[in-house]
DOTISE-349968 format. One record per residue (C-alpha): x, y, z; chain. Coordinates in steps of 0.5 Angstrom, whole numbers. Each point is the difference from the previous one (the first is absolute). Layout:
BEGIN
{{X,Y,Z},A}
...
***
This chain:
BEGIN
{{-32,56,14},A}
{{7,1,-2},A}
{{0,-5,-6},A}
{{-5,4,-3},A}
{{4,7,0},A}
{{7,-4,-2},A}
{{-6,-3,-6},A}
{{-2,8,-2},A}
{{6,3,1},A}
{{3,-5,-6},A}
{{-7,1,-5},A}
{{-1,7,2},A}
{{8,1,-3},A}
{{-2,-4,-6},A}
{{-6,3,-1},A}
{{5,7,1},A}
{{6,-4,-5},A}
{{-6,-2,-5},A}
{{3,-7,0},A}
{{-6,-5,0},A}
{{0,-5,7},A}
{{0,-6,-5},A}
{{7,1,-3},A}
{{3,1,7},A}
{{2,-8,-1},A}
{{3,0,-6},A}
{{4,7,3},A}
{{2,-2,6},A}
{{2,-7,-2},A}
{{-5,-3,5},A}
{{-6,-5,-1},A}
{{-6,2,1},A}
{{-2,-3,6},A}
{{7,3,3},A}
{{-1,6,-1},A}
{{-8,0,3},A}
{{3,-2,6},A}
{{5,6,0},A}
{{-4,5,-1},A}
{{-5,-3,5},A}
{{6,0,5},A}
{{-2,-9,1},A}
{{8,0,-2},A}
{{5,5,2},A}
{{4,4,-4},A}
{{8,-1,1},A}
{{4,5,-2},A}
{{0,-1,-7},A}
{{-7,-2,-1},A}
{{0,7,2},A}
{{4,4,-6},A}
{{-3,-4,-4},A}
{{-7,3,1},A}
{{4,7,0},A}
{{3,-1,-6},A}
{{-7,-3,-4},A}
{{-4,7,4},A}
{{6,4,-1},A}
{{-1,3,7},A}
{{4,4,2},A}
{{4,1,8},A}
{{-7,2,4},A}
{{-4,-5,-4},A}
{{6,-5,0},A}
{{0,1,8},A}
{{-8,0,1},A}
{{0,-8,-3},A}
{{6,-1,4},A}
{{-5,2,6},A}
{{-7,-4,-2},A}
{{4,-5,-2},A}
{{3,-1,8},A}
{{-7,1,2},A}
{{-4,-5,-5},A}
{{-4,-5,3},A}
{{2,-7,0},A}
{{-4,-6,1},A}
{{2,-3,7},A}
{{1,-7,-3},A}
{{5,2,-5},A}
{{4,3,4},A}
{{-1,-5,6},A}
{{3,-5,-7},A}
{{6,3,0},A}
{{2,-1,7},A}
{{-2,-7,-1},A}
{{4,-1,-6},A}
{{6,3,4},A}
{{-1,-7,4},A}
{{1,-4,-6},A}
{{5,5,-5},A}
{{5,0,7},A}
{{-2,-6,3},A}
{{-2,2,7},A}
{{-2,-4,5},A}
{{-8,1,1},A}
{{-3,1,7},A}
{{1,-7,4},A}
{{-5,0,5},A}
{{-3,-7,1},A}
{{-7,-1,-5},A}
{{-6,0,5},A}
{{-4,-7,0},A}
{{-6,-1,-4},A}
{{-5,-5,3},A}
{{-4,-4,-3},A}
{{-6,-4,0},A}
{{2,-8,-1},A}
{{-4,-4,-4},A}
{{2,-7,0},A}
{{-7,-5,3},A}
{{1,5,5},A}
{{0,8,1},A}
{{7,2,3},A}
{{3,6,1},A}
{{8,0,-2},A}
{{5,5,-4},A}
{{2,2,-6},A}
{{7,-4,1},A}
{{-3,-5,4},A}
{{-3,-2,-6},A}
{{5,1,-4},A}
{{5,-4,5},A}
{{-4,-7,-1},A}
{{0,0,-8},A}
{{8,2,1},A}
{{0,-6,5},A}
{{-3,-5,-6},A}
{{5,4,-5},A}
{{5,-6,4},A}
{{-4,-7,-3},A}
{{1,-3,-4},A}
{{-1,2,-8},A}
{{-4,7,3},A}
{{-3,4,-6},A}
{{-2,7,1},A}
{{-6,4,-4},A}
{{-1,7,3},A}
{{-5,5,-4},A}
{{2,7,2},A}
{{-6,5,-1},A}
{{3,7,3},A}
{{2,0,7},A}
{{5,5,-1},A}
{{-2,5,5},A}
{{6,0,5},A}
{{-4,-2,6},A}
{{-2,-7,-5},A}
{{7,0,-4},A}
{{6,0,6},A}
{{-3,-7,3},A}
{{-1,-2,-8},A}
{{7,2,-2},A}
{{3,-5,5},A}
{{-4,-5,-2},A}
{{1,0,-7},A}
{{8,0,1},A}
{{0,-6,4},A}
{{-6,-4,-4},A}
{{3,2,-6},A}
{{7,-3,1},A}
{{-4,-7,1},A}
{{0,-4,-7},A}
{{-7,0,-3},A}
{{-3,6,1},A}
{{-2,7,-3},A}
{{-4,6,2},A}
{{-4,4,-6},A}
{{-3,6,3},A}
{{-4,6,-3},A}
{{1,6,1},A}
{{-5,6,-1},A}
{{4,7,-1},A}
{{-4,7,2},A}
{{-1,5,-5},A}
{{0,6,5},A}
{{5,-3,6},A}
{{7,0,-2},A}
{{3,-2,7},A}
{{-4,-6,-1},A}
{{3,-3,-5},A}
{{7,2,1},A}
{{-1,-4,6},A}
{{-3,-5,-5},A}
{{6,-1,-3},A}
{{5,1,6},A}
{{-3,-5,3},A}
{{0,-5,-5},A}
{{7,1,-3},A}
{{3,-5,5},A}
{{-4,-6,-2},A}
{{2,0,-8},A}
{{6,-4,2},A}
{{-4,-5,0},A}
{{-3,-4,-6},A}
{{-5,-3,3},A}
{{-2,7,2},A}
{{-5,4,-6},A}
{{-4,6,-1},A}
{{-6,3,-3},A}
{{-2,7,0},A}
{{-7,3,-1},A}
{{-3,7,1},A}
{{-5,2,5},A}
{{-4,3,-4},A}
{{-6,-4,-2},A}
{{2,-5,4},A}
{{-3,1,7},A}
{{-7,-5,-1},A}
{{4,-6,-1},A}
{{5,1,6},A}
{{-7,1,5},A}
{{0,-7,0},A}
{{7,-2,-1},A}
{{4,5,4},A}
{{8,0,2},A}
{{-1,-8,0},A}
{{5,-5,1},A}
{{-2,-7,-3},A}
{{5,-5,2},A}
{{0,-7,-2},A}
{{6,-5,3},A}
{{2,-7,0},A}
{{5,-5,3},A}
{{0,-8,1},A}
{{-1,-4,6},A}
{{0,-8,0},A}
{{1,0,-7},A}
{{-7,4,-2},A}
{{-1,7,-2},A}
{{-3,5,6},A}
{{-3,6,-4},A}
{{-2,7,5},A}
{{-3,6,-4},A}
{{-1,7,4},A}
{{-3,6,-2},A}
{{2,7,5},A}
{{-3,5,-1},A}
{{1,7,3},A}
{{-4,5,2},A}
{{2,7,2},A}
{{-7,2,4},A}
{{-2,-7,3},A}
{{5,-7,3},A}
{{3,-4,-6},A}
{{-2,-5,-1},A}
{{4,-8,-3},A}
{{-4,-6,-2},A}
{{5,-7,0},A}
{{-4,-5,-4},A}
{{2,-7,-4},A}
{{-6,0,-5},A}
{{3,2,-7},A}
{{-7,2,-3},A}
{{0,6,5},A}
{{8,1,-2},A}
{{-3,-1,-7},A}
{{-5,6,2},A}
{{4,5,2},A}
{{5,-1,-5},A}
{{-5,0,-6},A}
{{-1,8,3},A}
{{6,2,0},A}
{{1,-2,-7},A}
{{-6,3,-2},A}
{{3,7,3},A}
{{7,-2,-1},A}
{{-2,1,-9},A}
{{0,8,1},A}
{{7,0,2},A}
{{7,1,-4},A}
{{6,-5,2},A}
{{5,4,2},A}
{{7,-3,0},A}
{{3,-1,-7},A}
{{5,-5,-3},A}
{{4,1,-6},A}
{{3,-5,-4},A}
{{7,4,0},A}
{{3,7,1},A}
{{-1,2,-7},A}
{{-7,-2,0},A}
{{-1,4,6},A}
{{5,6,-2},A}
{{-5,1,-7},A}
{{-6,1,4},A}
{{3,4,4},A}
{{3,5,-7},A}
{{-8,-1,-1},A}
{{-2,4,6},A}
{{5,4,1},A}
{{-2,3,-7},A}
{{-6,2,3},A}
{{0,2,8},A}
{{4,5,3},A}
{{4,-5,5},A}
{{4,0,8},A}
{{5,-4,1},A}
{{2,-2,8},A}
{{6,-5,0},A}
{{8,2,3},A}
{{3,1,-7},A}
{{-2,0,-8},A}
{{-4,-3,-5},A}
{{0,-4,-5},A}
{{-2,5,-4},A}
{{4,7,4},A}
{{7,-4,-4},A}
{{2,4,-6},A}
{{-1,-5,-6},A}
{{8,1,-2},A}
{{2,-3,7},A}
{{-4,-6,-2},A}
{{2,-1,-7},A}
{{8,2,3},A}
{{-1,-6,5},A}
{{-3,-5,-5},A}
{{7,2,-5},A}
{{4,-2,5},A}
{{-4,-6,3},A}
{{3,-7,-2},A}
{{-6,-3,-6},A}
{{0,-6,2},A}
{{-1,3,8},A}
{{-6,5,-2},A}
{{-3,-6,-4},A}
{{0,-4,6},A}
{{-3,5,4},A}
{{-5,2,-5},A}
{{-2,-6,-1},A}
{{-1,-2,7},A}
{{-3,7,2},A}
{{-3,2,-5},A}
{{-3,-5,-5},A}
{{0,-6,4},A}
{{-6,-4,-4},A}
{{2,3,-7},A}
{{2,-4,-6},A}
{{4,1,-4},A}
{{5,5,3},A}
{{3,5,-5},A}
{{5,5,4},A}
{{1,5,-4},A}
{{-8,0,-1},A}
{{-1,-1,8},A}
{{4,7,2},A}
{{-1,4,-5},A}
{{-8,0,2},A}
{{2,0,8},A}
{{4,6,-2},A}
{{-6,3,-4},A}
{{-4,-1,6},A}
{{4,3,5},A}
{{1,6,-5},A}
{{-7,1,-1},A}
{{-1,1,9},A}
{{5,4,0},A}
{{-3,5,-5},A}
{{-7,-2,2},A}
{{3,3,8},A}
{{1,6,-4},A}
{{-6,2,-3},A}
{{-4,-2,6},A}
{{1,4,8},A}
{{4,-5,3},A}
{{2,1,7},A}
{{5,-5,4},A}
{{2,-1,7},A}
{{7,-3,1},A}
{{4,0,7},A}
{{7,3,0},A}
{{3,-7,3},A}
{{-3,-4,-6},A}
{{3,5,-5},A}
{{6,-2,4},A}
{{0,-6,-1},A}
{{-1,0,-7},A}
{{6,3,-1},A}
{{4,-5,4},A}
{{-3,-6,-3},A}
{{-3,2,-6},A}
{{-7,-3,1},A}
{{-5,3,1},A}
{{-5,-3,6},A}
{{-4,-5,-5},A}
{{6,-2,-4},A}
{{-2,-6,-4},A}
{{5,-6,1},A}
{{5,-2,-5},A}
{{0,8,-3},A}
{{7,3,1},A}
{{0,6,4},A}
{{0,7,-2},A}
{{9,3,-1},A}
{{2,6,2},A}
{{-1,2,-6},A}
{{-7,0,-1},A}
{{-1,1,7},A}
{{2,7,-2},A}
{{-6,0,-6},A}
{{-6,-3,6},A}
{{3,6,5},A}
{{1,5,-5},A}
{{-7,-1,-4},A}
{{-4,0,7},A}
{{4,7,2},A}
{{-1,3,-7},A}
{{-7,-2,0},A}
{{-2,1,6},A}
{{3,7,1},A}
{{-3,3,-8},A}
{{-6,4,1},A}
{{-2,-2,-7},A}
{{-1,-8,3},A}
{{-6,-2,2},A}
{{4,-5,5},A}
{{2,0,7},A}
{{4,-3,4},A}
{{-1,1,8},A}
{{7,-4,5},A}
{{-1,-1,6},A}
{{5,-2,6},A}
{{-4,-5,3},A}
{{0,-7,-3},A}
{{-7,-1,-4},A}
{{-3,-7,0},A}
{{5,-4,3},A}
{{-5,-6,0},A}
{{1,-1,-7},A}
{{-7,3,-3},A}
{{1,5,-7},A}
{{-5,3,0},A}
{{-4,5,-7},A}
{{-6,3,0},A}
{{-3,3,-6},A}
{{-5,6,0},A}
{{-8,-2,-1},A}
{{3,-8,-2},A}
{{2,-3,7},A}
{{6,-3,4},A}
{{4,-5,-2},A}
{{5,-3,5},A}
{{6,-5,0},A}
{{0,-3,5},A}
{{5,-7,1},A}
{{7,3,-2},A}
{{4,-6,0},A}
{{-6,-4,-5},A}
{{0,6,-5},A}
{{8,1,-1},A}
{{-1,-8,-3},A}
{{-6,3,-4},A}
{{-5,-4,4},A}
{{-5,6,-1},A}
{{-5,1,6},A}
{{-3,7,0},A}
{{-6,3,4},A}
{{-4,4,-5},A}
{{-6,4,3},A}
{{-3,5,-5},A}
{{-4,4,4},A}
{{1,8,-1},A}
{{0,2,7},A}
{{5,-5,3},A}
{{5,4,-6},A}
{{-1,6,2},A}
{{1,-1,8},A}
{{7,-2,-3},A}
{{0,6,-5},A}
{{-1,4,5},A}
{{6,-2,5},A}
{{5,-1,-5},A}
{{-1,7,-3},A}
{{-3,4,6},A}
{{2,-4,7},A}
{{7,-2,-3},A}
{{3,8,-2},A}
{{-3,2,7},A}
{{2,-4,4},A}
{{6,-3,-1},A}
{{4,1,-7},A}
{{6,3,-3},A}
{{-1,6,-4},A}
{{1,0,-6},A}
{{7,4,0},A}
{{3,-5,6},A}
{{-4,-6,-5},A}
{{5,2,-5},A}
{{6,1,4},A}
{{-1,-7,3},A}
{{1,-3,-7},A}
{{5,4,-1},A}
{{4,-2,6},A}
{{-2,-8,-3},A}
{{3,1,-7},A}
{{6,3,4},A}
{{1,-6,4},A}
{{-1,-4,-7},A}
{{5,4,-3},A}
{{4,-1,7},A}
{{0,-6,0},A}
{{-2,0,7},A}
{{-6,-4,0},A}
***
């Protein structure tokens, strides 16, 4: 096995160094579980991974060569390499495969047993959604495999846009299948525009007798009024990978009432998923908390908040009209607060961003930004989730953002990396950070967050970070950025054009 020669190439030049494999962390400035996988070969070394063991081992050319070689022939795990290639389709946008979803039959039980289709189903609860005061409960157990979730998907976009109704599903993620729950997430990211849609999320593990019985279910409960009385219709739809699916249609409540005090006896072992924040400082605040902690990959087409020098803020305040910055403050920041002191207000927003600014330096940081996006900066001195009402950046202190993101990034000492890359990253609008052995956290509805309505996917679950980790430090450098030395040229050629006035 290749990954084991990469992993006794390493300790035996430790053992040979007399450095102990435990300190390699802290002398590599990687997390624990990051460095196993490098020396496993489940992560691929770029080239700076590379001189950084070279230069903790001290290894000369040959040896600096014989890693190079290992490192080219480690073993990866298929589902990890498969995530990256999945990931391009949602980093890039690019369209999926558009072949038409074979048919699911069913067998019908409404007094009688049928035989009828997914979307036949689904098209006569679609055609109740037209009378009158129609309400629509779906509990959505799983079902999240392409065959179920691209008749699914539809439905839900049509059923969702119909006032009085709401889908909760539970997700279960694999702890061995890294594909499977890259799929997960791609497939369900379309759906958290609306807010009738809501997820939870649970492991596999330990779970596997309770879903003999429940299965990937959906337990569906409609109603509409005729002649002025209300007309309740239950349906609970099985699937079934090996046997006909099966779908009971019933009016009885007590068996609704059966189904559904199941699923929320199983329902209990799940976390919710989507957060709300009451304002953008709440939010910034818990972000400092774990950017203090994690080693973090960010996926959006230009900066962070916390990649913007805290001189170019307290610049932008300075010049900022009081009463303007105490408008936006308070309606951003500190909606709900009373009373409002100014002075108070700022300087702890200013605290808090210088703290996740330093907290990006002590931790590994590694960010994917476009080239447009950078561009687009420049031009409008807003970076993509701008908040409304905050002025825009001048050229003076576009300078300072440019000029701190091509020092930091070029400085071999800093533990920050910054990949540009000449496609457009996540036109949909998503922000996307993952946060090593923590989990993934995703900004999803632009146009809300930029009024401050805070509406976030969280997902702690340490193997959807790493397929994010992994793509952003290893798929992203290989394929498609810039080098480090045409990285710095870009920057130079947009201060250039700040100085030029040509932007």
């Amino acid at each position: 096995m290749k990954d084991k020669e990469i992993y006794g190439f390493l300790t035996s030049k430790c053992k040979e160094k007399g450095i102990k494999i435990e300190s390699l962390p802290g002398r590599c400035n990687f997390s624990r579980s990051t460095l196993y996988r490098y020396m496993k070969g489940i992560l691929h070394m770029n080239p700076e991974v590379e001189g950084t063991f070279a230069r903790v081992l001290t290894l000369d050319e040959a040896d600096r060569q014989e890693l190079s070689r290992l490192n080219g022939l480690a073993a990866y795990d298929d589902s990890l390499i498969a995530s990256r290639y999945a990931l391009d389709s949602l980093v890039f946008d690019l369209p999926g495969d558009r072949a038409e979803p074979q048919e699911i039959q069913f067998a019908y039980y409404d007094d009688n047993k049928y035989l009828r289709t997914l979307d036949e189903i689904f098209g006569s609860i679609y055609h109740q959604s037209q009378k009158e005061d129609f309400a629509c409960d779906i509990k959505l157990l799983g079902c999240i495999s392409d065959h179920y979730f691209r008749h699914i998907s539809p439905f839900a976009h049509r059923i969702l846009c119909r006032p009085a109704t709401a889908i909760e599903h539970l997700l279960l993620f694999s702890k061995k299948d890294y594909l499977q729950n890259t799929n997960i997430l791609i497939n369900i990211l379309p759906l958290l525009k609306f807010n009738g849609y809501q997820v939870m999320y649970g492991e596999q593990a330990g779970m596997e007798e309770m879903k003999v019985f429940l299965g990937d279910i959906m337990i569906i409960h409609s109603s509409h009024y005729a002649a002025g009385q209300r007309v309740d219709k239950y349906y609970v739809i099985s699937f079934m990978a090996e046997e006909l699916s099966e779908c009971i249609a019933y009016d009885n409540p007590y068996l609704y009432t059966f189904f559904i005090n199941h699923y929320n006896n199983y329902k209990r072992q799940y976390c919710e998923a989507l957060l709300t924040s009451k304002n953008i400082n709440l939010l910034s605040s818990a972000m400092a908390n774990i950017e203090r902690d994690h080693n973090a990959c960010l996926i959006k087409p230009n900066s962070c908040f916390n990649k913007i020098p805290i001189e170019a803020y307290k610049r932008l305040v300075a010049r900022t009209e009081p009463d303007a910055l105490a408008n936006f403050i308070r309606a951003q920041m500190y909606s709900g607060s009373n009373p409002f002191h100014f002075d108070d207000a700022v300087a702890e927003i200013l605290d808090n961003l210088s703290l996740r600014v330093e907290y990006s330096k002590e931790m590994i940081h590694t960010d994917v930004y476009s080239t447009g996006g950078m561009a687009e900066l420049a031009k409008t001195g807003r970076i993509s989730d701008h908040l409304v009402g905050m002025p825009a950046f001048d050229k003076v202190e576009l300078r300072m953002i440019f000029e701190y993101l091509r020092d930091r990034n070029a400085d071999p000492q800093d533990s920050y990396n910054l990949y540009l890359v000449g496609r457009n990253v996540l036109p949909q609008g998503y922000i996307i950070s993952a946060f090593e052995g923590l989990g993934v956290f995703i900004e999803y509805n632009q146009v809300e967050y930029q009024h401050g309505i805070c509406r976030n996917l969280f997902i702690r679950d340490a193997m959807l970070a790493e397929v994010f980790a992994d793509y952003a430090k290893n798929h992203i450098p290989d394929q498609y950025a810039l080098s480090k030395a045409e990285t710095t040229a870009f920057f130079n050629m947009l201060i250039h054009q700040l100085e030029s006035s040509v932007i």
